[in-house]
matplotlib code that plots the C-alpha trace (Angstrom):
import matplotlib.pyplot as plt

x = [102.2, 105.3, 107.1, 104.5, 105.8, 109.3, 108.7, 106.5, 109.6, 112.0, 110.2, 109.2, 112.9, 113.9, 111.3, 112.4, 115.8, 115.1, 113.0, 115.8, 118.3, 116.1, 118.0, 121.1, 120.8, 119.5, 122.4, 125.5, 124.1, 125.3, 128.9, 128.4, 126.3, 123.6, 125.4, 128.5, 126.6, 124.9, 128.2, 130.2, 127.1, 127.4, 130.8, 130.4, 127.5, 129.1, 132.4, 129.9, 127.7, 130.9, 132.7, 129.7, 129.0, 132.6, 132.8, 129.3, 130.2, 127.9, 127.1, 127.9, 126.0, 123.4, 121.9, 122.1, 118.0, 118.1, 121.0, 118.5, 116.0, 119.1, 120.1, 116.8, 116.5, 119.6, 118.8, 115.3, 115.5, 119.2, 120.3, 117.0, 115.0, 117.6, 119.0, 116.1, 115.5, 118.3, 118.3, 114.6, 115.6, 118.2, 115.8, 112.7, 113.1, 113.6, 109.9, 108.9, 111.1, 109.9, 106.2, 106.1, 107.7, 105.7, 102.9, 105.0, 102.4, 99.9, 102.1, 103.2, 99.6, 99.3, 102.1, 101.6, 98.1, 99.5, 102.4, 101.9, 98.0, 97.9, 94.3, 93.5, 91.1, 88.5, 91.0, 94.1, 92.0, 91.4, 94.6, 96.0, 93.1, 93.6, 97.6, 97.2, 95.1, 97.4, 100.4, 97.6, 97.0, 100.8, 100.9, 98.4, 100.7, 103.6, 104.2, 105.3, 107.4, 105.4, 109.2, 109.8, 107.6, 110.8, 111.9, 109.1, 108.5, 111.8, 110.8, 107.6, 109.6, 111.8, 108.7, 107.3, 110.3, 110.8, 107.6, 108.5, 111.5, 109.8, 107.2, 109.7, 112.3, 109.3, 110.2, 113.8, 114.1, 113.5, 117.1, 119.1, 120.8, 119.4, 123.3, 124.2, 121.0, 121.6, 125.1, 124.5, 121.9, 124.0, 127.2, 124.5, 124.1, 128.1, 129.2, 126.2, 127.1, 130.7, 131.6, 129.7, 130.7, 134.7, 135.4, 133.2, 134.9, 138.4, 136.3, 134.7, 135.8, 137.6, 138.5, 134.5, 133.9, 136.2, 133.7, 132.6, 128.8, 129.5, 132.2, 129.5, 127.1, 128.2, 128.8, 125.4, 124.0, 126.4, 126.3, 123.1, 120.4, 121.7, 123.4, 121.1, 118.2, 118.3, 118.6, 116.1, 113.2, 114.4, 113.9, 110.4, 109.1, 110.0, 108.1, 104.9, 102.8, 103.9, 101.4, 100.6, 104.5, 103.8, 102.7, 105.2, 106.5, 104.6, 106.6, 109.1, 107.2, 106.2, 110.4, 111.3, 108.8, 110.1, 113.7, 112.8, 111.3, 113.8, 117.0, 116.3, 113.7, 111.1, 107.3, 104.6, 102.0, 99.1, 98.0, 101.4, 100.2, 96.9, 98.5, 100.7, 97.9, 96.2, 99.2, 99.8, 96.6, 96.3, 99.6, 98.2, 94.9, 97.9, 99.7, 96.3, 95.4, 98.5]
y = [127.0, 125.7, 129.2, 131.5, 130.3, 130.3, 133.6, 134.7, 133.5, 135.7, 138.8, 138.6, 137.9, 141.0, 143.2, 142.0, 143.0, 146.7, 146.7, 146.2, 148.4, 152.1, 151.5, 150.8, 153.7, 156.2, 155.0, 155.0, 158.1, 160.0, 159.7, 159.1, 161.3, 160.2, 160.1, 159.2, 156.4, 155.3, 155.1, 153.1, 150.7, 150.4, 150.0, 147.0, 145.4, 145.5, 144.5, 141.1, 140.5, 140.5, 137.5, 135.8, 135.9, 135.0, 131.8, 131.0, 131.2, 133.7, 134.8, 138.5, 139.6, 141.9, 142.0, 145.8, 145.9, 145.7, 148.4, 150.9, 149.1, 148.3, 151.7, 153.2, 150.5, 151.8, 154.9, 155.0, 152.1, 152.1, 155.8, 158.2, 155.8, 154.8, 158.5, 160.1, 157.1, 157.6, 161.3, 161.1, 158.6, 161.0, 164.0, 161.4, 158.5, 154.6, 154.3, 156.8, 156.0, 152.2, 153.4, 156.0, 153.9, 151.0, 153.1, 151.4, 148.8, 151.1, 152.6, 149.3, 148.9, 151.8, 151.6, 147.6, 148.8, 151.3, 149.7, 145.5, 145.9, 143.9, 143.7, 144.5, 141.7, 142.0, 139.8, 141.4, 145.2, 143.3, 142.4, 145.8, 147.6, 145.1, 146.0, 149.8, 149.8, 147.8, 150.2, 153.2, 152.1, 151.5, 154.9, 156.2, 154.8, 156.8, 161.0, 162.7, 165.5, 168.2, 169.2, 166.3, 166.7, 167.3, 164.1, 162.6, 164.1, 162.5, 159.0, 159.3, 159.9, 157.2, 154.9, 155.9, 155.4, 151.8, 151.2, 152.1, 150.3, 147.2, 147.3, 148.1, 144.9, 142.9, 143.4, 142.1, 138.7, 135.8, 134.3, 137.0, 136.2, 138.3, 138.2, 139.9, 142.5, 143.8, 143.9, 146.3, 148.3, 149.1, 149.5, 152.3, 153.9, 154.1, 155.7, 158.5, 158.9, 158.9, 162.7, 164.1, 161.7, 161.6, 165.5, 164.3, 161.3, 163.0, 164.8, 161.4, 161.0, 158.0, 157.5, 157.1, 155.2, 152.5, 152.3, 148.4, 149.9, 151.9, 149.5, 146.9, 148.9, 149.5, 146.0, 145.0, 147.3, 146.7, 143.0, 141.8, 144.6, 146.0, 142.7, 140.2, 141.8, 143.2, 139.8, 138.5, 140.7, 141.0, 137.0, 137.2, 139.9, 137.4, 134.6, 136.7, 139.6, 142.8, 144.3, 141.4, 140.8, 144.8, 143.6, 141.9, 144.9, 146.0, 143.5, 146.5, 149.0, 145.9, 144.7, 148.3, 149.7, 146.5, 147.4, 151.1, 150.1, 147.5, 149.2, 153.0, 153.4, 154.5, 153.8, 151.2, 149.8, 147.0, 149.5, 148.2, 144.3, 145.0, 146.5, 143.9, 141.2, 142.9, 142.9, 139.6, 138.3, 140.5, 139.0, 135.9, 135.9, 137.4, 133.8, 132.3, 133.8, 133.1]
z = [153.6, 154.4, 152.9, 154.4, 157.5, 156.9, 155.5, 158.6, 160.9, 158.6, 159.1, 162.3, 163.5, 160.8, 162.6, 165.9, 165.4, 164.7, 167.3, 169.6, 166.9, 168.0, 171.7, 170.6, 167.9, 171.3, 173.1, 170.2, 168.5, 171.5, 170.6, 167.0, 164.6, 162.7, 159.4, 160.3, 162.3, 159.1, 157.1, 159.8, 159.9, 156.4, 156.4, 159.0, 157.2, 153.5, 154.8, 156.7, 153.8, 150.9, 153.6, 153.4, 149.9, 149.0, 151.5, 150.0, 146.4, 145.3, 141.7, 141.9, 138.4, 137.5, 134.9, 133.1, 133.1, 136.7, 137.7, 138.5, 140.6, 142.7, 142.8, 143.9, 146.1, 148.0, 147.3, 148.6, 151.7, 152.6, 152.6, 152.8, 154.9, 157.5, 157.4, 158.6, 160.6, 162.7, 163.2, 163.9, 166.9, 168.3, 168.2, 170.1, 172.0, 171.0, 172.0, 169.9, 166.9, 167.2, 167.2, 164.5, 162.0, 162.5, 160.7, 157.8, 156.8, 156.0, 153.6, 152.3, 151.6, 149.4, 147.3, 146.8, 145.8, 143.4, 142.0, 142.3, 142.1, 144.8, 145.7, 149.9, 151.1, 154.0, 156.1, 155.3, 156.2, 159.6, 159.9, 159.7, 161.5, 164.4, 164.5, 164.0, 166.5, 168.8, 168.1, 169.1, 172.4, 172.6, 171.4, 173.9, 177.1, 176.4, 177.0, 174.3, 174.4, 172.0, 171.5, 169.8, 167.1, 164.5, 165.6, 164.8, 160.5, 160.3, 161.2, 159.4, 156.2, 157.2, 157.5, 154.1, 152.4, 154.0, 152.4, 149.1, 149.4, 150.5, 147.7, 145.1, 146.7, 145.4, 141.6, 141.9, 140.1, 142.4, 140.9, 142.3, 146.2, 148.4, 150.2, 146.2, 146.5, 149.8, 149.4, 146.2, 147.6, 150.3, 148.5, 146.5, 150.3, 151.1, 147.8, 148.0, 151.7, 151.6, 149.6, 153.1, 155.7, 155.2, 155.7, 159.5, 160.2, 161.9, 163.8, 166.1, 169.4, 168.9, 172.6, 173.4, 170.0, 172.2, 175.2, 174.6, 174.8, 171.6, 169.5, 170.7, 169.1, 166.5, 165.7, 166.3, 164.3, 161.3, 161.5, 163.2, 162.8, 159.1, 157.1, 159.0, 159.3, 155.9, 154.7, 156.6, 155.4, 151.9, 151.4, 153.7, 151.3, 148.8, 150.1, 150.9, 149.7, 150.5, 152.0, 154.0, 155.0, 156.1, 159.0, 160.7, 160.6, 164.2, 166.1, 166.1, 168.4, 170.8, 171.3, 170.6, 173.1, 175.5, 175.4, 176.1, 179.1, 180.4, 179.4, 179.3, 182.0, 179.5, 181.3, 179.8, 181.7, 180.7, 177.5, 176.2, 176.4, 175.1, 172.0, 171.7, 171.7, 169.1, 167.3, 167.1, 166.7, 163.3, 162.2, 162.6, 160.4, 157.8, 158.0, 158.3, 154.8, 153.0]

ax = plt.figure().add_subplot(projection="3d")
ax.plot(x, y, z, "-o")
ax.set_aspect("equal")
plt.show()
């Protein structure tokens, strides 16, 4: 019990984080292009994780068997996921981008189905019918664009390929650091991204990049919402199933949504805190069952 909680707190704070991350990406990615935001954020975030790892004495082995889960890890969660993640979010809105990929857990389902044979119990189908339908009538209080709709396929594939990333994150040996995993995976992410991203980088502004709002971003997003929050939900999927750790996943639409409305003026009204009640209420018979 005393690990589903700690792992309960992990994700939640993980999924919290992003939340708040689809603001910051609607604001930065106006200076800074999707890719070339990815790559600096992974620049940041490797630079974070390999300080960390080095003050904290980490073993920094893999074994050979395991090379090419790492790779499609990176592959799959850290460069085509948060890719279309972040272009999805400059085509929509932060509201929007924090909803549509909180469809996540269902996907997580699936392919923990599929690949762990993880078996879905009556409580845990509860569960996520009680949060889907929270991020619904969250769903239902906003005004979509129909021109957004582009936007939107993007962050859907970004959300299915979280999933598979967080199903797959499951079959990495328990003895490996999760400081070491993450800062592979995303070392996998920089050296696919780099042969497109350097011929772009001369071409940033450089004088708006210095704006405290942007640099500031950019820091936050390298160090808090990609190194810490990676870290974060890597060792919660760890300590719990993966489809039930899916679905902490929809405390990112409610701080997401939150944020939109505080910071960029985007409208809620009491439809958001109904969703978010049924939200965490389904969360909770997950932690209840574990």
């Amino acid at each position: 019990m005393k690990n589903t909680l700690i792992g309960s707190l992990y994700l939640s704070l993980a999924a919290s984080i992003w939340g708040g991350m689809y603001v910051v990406v609607k604001h930065v990615v106006g200076v800074v292009p999707p890719l070339e935001l990815v790559w600096i954020r992974y620049v940041i975030a490797i630079t974070a994780l390999l300080i960390i790892g080095l003050v904290t004495k980490q073993s920094w082995r893999i074994d050979k068997r395991d090379m090419l889960l790492i790779f499609m890890l990176g592959l799959i969660g850290n460069t085509l996921s948060i890719l279309t993640q972040e272009a999805g979010t400059m085509l929509s809105t932060a509201q929007m981008g924090a909803i549509i990929t909180s469809t996540t857990p269902a996907f997580r389902v699936l392919f923990a189905r599929i690949l762990l044979k993880e078996k879905l119990t009556l409580k845990k189908a509860v569960s996520l019918l009680l949060a889907t339908v929270g991020v619904g009538i969250i769903v239902g209080a906003g005004s979509f664009d129909p021109s957004l709709q582009l936007g939107g396929v993007s962050l859907l594939i970004a959300a299915l390929t979280w999933a598979l990333m967080s199903v797959l994150i499951k079959k990495v040996p328990g003895h490996y650091s999760q400081i070491v995993v993450t800062f592979y995976t995303i070392l996998v992410a920089i050296v696919l991204l780099t042969p497109v991203t350097i011929s772009r980088l001369p071409e940033l502004d450089v004088a708006a990049m210095m704006h405290p709002s942007i640099w500031g971003g950019l820091l936050y997003l390298g160090v808090i919402s990609t190194a810490c929050g990676f870290l974060l939900w890597n060792r919660g999927l760890q300590m719990l199933k993966a489809s039930s750790g899916g679905l902490f996943f929809f405390f990112q639409p409610v701080v997401g949504t939150f944020l939109g409305w505080l910071l960029l003026g985007e409208q809620i009204g009491l439809t958001f805190w109904i969703g978010t009640i049924l939200i965490f209420i389904g969360v909770l018979l997950v932690i209840g069952e574990e």
